[in-house]
C-alpha positions as CSV (number, residue, x, y, z in Angstrom):
1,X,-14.7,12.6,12.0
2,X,-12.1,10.8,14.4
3,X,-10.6,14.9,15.1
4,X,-14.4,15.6,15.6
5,X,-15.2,12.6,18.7
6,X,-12.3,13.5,20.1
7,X,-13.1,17.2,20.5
8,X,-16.4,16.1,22.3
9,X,-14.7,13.8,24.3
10,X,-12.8,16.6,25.7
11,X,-15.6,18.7,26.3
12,X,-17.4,15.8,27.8
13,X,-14.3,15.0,30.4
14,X,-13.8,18.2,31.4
15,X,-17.7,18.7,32.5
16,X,-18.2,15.4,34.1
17,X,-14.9,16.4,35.9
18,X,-16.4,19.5,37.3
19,X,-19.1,17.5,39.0
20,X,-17.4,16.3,41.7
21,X,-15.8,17.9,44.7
22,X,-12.3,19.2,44.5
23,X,-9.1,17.7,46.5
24,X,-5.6,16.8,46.2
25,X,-5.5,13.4,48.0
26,X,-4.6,10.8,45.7
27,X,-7.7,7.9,45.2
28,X,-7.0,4.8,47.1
29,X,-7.6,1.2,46.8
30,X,-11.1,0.2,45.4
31,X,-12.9,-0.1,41.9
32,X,-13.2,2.2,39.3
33,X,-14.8,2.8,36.0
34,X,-13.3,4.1,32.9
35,X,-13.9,4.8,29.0
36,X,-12.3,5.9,26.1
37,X,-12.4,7.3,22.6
38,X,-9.6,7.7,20.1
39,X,-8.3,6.9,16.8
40,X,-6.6,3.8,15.3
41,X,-4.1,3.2,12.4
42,X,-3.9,-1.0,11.2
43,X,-1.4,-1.9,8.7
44,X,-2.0,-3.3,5.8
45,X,-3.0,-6.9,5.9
46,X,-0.9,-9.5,3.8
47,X,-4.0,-12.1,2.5
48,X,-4.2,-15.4,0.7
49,X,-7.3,-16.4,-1.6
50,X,-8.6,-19.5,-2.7
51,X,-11.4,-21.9,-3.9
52,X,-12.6,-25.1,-5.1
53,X,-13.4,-23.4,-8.1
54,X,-12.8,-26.2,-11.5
55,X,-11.1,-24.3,-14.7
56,X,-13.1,-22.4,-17.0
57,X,-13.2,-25.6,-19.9
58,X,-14.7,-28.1,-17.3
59,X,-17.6,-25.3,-16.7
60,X,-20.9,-27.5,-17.8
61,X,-22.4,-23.7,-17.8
62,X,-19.9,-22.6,-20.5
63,X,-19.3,-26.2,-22.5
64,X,-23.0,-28.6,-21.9
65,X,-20.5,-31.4,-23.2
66,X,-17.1,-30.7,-21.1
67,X,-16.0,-34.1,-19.4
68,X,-14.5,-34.3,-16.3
69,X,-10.8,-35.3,-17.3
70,X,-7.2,-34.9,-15.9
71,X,-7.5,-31.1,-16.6
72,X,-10.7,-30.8,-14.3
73,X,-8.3,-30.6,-11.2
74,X,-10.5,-27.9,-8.6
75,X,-8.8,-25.0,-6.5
76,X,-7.4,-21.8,-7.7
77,X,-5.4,-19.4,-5.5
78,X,-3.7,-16.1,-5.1
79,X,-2.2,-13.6,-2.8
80,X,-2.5,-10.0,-2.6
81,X,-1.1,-7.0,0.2
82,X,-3.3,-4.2,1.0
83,X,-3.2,-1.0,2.1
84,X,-3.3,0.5,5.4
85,X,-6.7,1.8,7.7
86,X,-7.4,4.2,9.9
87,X,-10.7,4.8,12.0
88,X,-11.8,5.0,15.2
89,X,-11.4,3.6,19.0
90,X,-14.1,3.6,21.5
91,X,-14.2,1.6,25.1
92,X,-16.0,1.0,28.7
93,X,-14.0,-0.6,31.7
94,X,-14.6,-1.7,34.8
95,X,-11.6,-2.3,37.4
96,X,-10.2,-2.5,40.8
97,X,-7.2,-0.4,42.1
98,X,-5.0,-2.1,44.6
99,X,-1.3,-0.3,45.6
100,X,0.2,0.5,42.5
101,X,-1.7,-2.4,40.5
102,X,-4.7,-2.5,38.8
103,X,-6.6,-5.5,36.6
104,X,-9.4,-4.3,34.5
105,X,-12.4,-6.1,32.3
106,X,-12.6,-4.2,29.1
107,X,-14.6,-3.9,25.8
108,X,-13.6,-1.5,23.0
109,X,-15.1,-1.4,19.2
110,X,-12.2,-0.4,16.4
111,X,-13.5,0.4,13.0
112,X,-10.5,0.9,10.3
113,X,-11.0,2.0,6.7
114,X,-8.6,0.7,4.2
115,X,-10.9,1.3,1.0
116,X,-8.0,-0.6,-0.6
117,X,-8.3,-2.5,-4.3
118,X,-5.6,-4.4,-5.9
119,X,-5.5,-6.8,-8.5
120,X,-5.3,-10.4,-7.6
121,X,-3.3,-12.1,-10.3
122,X,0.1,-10.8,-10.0
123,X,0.3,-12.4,-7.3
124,X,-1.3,-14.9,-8.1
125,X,-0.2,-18.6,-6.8
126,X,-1.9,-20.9,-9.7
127,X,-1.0,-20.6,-14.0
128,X,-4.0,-21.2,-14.8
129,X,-5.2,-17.7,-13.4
130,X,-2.3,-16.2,-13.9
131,X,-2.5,-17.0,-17.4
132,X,-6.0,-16.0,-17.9
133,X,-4.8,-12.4,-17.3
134,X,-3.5,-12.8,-21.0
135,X,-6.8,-13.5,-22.7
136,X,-9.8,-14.0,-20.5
137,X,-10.1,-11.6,-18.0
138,X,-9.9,-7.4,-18.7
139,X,-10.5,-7.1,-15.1
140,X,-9.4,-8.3,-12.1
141,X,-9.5,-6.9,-8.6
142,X,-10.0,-7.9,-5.2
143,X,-10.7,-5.4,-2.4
144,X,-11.6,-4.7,1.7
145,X,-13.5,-1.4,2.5
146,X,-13.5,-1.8,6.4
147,X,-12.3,-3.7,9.6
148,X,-14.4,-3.8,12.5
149,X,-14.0,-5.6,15.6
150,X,-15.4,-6.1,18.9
151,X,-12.8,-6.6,21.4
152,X,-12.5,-8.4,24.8
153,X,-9.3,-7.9,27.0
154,X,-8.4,-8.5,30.8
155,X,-5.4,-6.2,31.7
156,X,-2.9,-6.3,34.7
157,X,-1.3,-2.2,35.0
158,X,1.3,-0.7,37.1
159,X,1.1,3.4,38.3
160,X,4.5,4.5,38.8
161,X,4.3,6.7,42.0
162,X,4.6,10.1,41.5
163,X,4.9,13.4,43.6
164,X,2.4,14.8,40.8
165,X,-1.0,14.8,39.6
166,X,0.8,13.1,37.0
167,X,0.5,9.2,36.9
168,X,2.5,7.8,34.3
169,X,1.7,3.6,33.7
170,X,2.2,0.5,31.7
171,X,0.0,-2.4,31.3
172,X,-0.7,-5.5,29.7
173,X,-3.7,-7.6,28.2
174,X,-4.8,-10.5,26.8
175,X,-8.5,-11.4,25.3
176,X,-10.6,-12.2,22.0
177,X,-11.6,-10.1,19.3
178,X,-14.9,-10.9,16.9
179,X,-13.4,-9.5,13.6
180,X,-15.8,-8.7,10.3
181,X,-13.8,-7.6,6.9
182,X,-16.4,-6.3,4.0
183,X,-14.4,-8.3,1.3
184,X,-15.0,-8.4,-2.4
185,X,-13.6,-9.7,-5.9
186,X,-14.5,-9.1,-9.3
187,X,-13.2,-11.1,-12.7
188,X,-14.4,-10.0,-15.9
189,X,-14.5,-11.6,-19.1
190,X,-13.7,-10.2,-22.6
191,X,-16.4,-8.9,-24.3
192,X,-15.2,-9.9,-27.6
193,X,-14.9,-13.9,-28.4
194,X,-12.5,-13.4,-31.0
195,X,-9.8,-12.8,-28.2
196,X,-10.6,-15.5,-25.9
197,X,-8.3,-18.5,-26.0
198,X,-10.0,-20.5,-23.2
199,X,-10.9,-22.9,-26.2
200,X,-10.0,-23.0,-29.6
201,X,-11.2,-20.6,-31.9
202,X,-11.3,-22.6,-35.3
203,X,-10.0,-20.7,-38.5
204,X,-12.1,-18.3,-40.1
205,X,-14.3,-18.4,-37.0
206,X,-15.3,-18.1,-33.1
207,X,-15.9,-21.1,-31.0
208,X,-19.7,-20.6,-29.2
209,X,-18.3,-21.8,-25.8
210,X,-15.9,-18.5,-26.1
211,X,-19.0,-16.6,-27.8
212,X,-20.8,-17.7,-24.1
213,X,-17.9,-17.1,-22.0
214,X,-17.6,-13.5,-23.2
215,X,-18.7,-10.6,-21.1
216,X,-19.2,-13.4,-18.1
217,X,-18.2,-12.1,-15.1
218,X,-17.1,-13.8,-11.2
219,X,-18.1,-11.9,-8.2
220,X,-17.5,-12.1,-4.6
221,X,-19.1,-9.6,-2.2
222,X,-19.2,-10.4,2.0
223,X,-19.1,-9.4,5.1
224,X,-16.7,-12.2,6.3
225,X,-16.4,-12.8,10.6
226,X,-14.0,-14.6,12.3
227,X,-13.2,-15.3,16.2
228,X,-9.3,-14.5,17.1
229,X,-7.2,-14.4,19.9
230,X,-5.9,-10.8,21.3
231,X,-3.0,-9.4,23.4
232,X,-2.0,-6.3,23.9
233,X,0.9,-3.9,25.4
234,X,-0.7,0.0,26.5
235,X,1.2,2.6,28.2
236,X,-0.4,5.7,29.6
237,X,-0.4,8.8,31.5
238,X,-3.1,10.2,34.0
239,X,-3.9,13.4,35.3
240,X,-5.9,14.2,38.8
241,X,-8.6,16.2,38.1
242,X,-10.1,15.9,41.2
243,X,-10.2,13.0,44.3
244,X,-11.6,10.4,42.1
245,X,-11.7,11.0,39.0
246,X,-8.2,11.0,36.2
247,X,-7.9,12.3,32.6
248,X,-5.2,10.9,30.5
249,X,-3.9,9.6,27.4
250,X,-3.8,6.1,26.7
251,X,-1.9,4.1,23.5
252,X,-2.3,0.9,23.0
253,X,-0.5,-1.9,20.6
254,X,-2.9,-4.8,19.7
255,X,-2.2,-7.7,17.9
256,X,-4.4,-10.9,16.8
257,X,-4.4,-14.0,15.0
258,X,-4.4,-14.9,11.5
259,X,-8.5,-14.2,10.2
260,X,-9.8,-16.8,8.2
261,X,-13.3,-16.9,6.5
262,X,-15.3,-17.7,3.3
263,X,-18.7,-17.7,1.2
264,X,-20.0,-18.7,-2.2
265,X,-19.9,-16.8,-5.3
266,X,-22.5,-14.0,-5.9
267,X,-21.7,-15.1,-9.0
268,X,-19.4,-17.5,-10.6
269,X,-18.8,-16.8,-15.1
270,X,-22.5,-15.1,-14.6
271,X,-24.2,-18.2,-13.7
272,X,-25.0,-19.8,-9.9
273,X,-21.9,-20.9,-7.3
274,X,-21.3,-24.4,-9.4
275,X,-19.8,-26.1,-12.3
276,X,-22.8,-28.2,-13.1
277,X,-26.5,-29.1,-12.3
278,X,-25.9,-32.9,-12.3
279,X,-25.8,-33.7,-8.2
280,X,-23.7,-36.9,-9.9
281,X,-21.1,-35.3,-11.3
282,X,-18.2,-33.3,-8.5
283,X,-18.7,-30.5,-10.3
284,X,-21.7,-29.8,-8.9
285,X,-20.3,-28.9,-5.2
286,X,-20.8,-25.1,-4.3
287,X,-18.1,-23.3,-4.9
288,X,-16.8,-21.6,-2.2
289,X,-13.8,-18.9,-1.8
290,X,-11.5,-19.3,1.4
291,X,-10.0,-15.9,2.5
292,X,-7.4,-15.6,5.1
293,X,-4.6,-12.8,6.4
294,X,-1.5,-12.9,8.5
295,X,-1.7,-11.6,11.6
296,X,-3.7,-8.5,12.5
297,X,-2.4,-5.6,14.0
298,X,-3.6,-2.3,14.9
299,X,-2.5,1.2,17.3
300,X,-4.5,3.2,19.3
301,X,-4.3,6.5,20.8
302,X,-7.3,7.6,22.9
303,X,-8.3,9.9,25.5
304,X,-9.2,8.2,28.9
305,X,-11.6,9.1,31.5
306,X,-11.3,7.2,34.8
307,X,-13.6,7.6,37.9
308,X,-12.7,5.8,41.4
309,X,-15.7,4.5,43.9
């Protein structure tokens, strides 16, 4: 698909190029317009997960009876690294040319894919999951499917003078970026009771919390959003097509700040986001799940079309 738009964009360069009338004076001072379509490549994030989840045995869902003791200490959390995305680039921008310097307002959309699943708990930062791994759960696994991100940037440039059609330049940018990941998790529970060792199974026999516990399962699934600063570093190189108007190719290096979001439970053991019904009792706060990455990063290469007033 990304091979495909950039084909088009070709096409669509080279026509709007032919509309205007041919000369080999270089455009002057003054405001232009520009756009730009391309691929991009973002690195794996490196993330951290957690909640205000209470352990399984102080679940008033799973045990009617379980009393909130020492062992009833909320908030579970893991870490995870995830593979790499790639997707598309697309951008409008509007600037002003003055001597060899140019600053720009521009807004691009960046889509990665990363389609990338791994399994939570061996990395995970608390025993009590971690241990769960050995009984409880037959599956655990935590994903992001795509990236997207509406981006923001003011940048300052610098054409390097050239004897040419050929203008090669540098530039630099700083903005915001509203960021959306489409996150999920999923923990499921042993379908046979006889194997769970959440609570004691007595001998000769299968204690009915485990019997309830079994086939539960924990499930996370949304779009998370998050606000973060932006800069950038781009380097590029123009050709004259005619008086006003440059094709080129442009790459860019973006990077943000750390993305940090959270929701409830679509479901938590196969019951509703809570330990318990009682609005007395703590347990009955929602439980929420708090994810958050290191710093984003991401490249782009794109073709640029630029048309001067």
């Amino acid at each position: 698909m990304p091979h495909r738009a950039l084909r088009m964009l070709v096409y669509v360069l080279i026509g709007v190029g032919g509309l205007f009338v041919p000369s080999v004076a270089l455009a002057g001072d003054g405001w232009y317009m520009g756009m730009d379509l391309g691929v991009a490549h973002a690195p794996g994030p490196d993330t951290a997960t957690s909640d205000n989840d209470y352990p399984t045995m102080c679940d008033m869902f799973i045990d009617p009876n379980a009393a909130l003791g020492d062992q009833c200490t909320p908030g579970e959390s893991w870490s995870n690294e995830f593979d790499a995305g790639t997707g598309v680039l697309a951008g409008i921008s509007s600037g002003y040319r003055w001597g060899n310097f140019r600053i720009e307002g521009e807004y691009f959309y960046r889509g990665t894919i990363h389609d990338s699943a791994k399994d939570p708990l061996e990395n995970s930062g608390s025993a009590g999951v971690a241990d769960k791994n050995e009984q409880e759960l037959v599956r655990s696994e935590e994903a992001i499917d795509d990236v997207l991100s509406h981006n923001f940037f003011a940048n300052l440039y610098y054409d390097f003078t050239s004897n040419s059609k050929w203008t090669p330049y540098l530039g630099v940018g700083v903005g915001f970026a509203h960021v959306s990941i489409d996150y999920s998790n999923l923990f499921r529970r042993n379908i046979d009771p006889a194997r769970i060792r959440t609570f004691p199974n007595p001998m000769n026999g299968i204690d009915p919390r485990n019997q309830t516990l079994a086939g539960t399962t924990t499930i996370a699934k949304s779009r998370l959003s998050d606000m973060l600063f932006g800069y950038q570093a781009i380097a590029g190189l123009d050709y004259q097509l005619r008086e006003s108007v440059t094709i080129g190719l442009k790459f860019r290096w973006a990077g943000f700040s750390e993305f940090k979001d959270g929701a409830e439970y679509a479901q938590l053991r196969s019951h509703d986001s809570t330990n318990s019904r009682d609005m007395n009792d703590p347990r009955s706060a929602r439980v929420r799940y708090t994810f958050t990455t290191d710093d984003l990063t991401f490249w782009g290469l794109s073709l640029n079309l630029k048309y001067q007033f």
